[in-house]
C-alpha positions in Angstrom: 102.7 -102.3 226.8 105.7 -100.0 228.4 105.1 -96.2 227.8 107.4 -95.0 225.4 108.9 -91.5 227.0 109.5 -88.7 224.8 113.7 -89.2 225.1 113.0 -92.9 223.9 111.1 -91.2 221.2 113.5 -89.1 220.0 116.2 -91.4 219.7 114.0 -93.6 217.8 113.3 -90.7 215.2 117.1 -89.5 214.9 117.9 -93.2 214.3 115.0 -93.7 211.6 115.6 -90.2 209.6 119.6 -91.1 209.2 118.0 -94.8 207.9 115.6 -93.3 205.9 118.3 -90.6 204.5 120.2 -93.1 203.4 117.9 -95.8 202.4 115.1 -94.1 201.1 115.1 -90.3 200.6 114.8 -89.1 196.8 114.5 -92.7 195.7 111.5 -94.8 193.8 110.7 -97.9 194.8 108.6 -99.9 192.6 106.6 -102.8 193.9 105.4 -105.6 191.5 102.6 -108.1 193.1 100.7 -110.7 191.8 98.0 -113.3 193.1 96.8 -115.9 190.7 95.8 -114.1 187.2 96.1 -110.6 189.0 99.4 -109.3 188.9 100.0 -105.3 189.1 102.5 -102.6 190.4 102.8 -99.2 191.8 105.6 -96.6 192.1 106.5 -94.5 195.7 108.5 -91.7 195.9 110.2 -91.1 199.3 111.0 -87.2 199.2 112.3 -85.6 203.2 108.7 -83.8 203.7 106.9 -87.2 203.9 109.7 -88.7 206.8 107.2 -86.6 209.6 104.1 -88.5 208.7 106.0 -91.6 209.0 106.7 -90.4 213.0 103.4 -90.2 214.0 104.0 -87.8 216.4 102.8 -83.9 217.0 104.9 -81.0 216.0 104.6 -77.2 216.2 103.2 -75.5 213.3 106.1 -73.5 213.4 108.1 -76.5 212.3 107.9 -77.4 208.7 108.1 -81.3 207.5 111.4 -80.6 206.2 113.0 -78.6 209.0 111.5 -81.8 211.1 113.5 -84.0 209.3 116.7 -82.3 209.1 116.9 -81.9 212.9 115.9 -85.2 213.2 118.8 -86.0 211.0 121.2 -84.1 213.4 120.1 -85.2 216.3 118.3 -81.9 217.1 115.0 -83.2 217.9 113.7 -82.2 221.9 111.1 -83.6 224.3 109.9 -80.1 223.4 109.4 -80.3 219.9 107.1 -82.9 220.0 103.6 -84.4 221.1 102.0 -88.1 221.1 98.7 -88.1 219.2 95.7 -88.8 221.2 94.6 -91.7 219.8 97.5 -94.0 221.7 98.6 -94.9 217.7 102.5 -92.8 217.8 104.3 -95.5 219.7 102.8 -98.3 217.6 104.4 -96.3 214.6 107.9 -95.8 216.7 107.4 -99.5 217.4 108.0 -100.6 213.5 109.3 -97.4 211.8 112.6 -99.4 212.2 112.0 -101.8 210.8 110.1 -100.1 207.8 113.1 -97.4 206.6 114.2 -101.1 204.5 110.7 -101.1 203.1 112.3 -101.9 199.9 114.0 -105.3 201.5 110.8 -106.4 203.6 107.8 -105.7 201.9 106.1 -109.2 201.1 102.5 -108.3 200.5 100.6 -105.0 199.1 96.8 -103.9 199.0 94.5 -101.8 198.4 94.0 -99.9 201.4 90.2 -101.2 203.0 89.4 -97.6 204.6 89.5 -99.8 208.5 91.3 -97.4 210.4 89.7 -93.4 211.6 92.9 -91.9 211.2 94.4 -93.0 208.4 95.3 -91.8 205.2 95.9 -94.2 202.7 95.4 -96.0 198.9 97.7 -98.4 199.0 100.0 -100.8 202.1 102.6 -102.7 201.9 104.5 -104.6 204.1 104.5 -107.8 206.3 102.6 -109.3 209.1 103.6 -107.3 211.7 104.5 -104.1 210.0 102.9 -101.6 207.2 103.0 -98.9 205.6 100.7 -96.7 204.0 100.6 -94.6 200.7 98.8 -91.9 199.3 98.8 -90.9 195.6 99.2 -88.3 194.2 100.1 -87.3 190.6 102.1 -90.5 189.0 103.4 -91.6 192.6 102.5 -92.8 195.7 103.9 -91.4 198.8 104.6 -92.9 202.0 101.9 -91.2 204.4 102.0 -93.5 207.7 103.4 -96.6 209.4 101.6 -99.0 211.0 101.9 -101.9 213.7 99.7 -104.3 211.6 99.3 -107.2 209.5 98.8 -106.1 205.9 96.1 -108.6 205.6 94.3 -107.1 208.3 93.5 -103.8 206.6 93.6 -104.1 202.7 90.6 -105.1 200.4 90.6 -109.0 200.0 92.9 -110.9 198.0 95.9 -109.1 199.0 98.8 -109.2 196.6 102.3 -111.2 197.0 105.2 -109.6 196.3 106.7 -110.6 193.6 109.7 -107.9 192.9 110.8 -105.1 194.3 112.8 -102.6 192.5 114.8 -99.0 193.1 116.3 -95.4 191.6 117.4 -92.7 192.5 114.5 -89.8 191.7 116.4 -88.2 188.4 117.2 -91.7 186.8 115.2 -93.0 184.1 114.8 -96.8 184.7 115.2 -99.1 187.4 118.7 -101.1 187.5 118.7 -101.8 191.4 116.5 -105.0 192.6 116.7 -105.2 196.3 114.1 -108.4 196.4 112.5 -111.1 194.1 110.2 -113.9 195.4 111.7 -117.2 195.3 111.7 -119.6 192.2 110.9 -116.5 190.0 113.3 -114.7 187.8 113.3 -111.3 185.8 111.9 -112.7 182.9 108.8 -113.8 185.0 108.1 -109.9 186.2 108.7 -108.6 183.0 105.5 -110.6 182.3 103.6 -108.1 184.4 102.4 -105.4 182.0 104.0 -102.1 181.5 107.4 -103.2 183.9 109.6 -104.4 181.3 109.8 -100.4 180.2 111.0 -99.4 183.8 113.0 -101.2 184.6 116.8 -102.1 183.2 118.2 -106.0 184.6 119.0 -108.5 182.7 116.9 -111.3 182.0 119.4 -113.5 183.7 119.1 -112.2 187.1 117.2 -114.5 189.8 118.7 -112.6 193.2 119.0 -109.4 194.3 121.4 -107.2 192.6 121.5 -105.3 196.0 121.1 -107.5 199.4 119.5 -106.6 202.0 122.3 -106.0 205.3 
């Protein structure tokens, strides 16, 4: 594997905080899974402190999440601002953190995080064979706490979960009107199955794509 220098590093994190500013920040994303006669959901909140844990990489103390971020946003971040962790792990999570700012368009499976891995935080993953990410409740939501260069299978509690649906709003709306993925051959009718989801979230019954595609 190349060594990813701290320029490379940087250009990767300005590239994923305008991504996740525009994709993810200040939204819920609600992801409905099912495997044979299992078939449950959970809610993520993506507010500008969590972008930093998503990084992976060491800042100053001095630096808040949110002041992070927002340099990150304007292309402010230096070789000097940040660190690699120890651990080898902040290039895996530069590796996919691409990818995973469309969470809401790629995430195929979710879990229940299996507690495999020292240094990570999590309750629940989601994502796809070669990319995670992690999510830590707390109070009604889960929010995003790392990414990961992983198969989902390889660290959640066995069965994993299929992705049926995945939904979005903005933080201050009440119900979810924007589907940004539904597993083949189902249609809304079929997740509103799942209990509780019919009261969150507003498409009509008809729908069988994507109200928003994925670019």
């Amino acid at each position: 594997m190349l060594q990813m220098t701290k320029t490379q590093a940087c250009r990767v994190i300005h590239n994923c905080a305008v991504a996740y500013c525009s994709n993810l920040e200040n939204r819920n994303v609600l992801f409905v899974a099912e495997r044979d006669d299992v078939k449950e959901f959970f809610e993520a909140l993506f507010l500008a402190s969590n972008f930093h844990h998503l990084t992976g990489v060491v800042i100053s103390r001095s630096i808040t999440a949110n002041a992070f971020y927002n340099r990150a946003i304007d292309d402010r971040i230096t070789e000097n601002d940040i660190g690699f962790s120890h651990d080898g792990t902040t290039r895996m999570k530069l590796d996919v953190l691409p990818k995973l700012m469309r969470i809401q368009y790629i995430a195929r499976m979710v879990g229940n995080y299996d507690g495999s891995g020292n240094y990570l935080m999590a309750d629940k993953i989601a994502g796809t064979t070669t990319a995670a990410m992690g999510f830590k409740k707390d109070g009604l939501y889960y929010y995003p706490s790392s990414a990961l260069k992983t198969d989902v299978k390889n660290i959640t509690i066995k069965p994993f979960l299929k992705v049926s649906a995945v939904f979005v709003k903005g933080i201050n709306d009440e119900k979810y009107c924007e589907m940004t993925y539904i597993r083949k051959g189902l249609s809304i009718t079929d997740i509103y199955n799942v209990p509780d989801v019919r009261n969150k979230v507003d498409i009509p019954p008809s729908s069988t794509t994507p109200i928003a595609m994925s670019n």
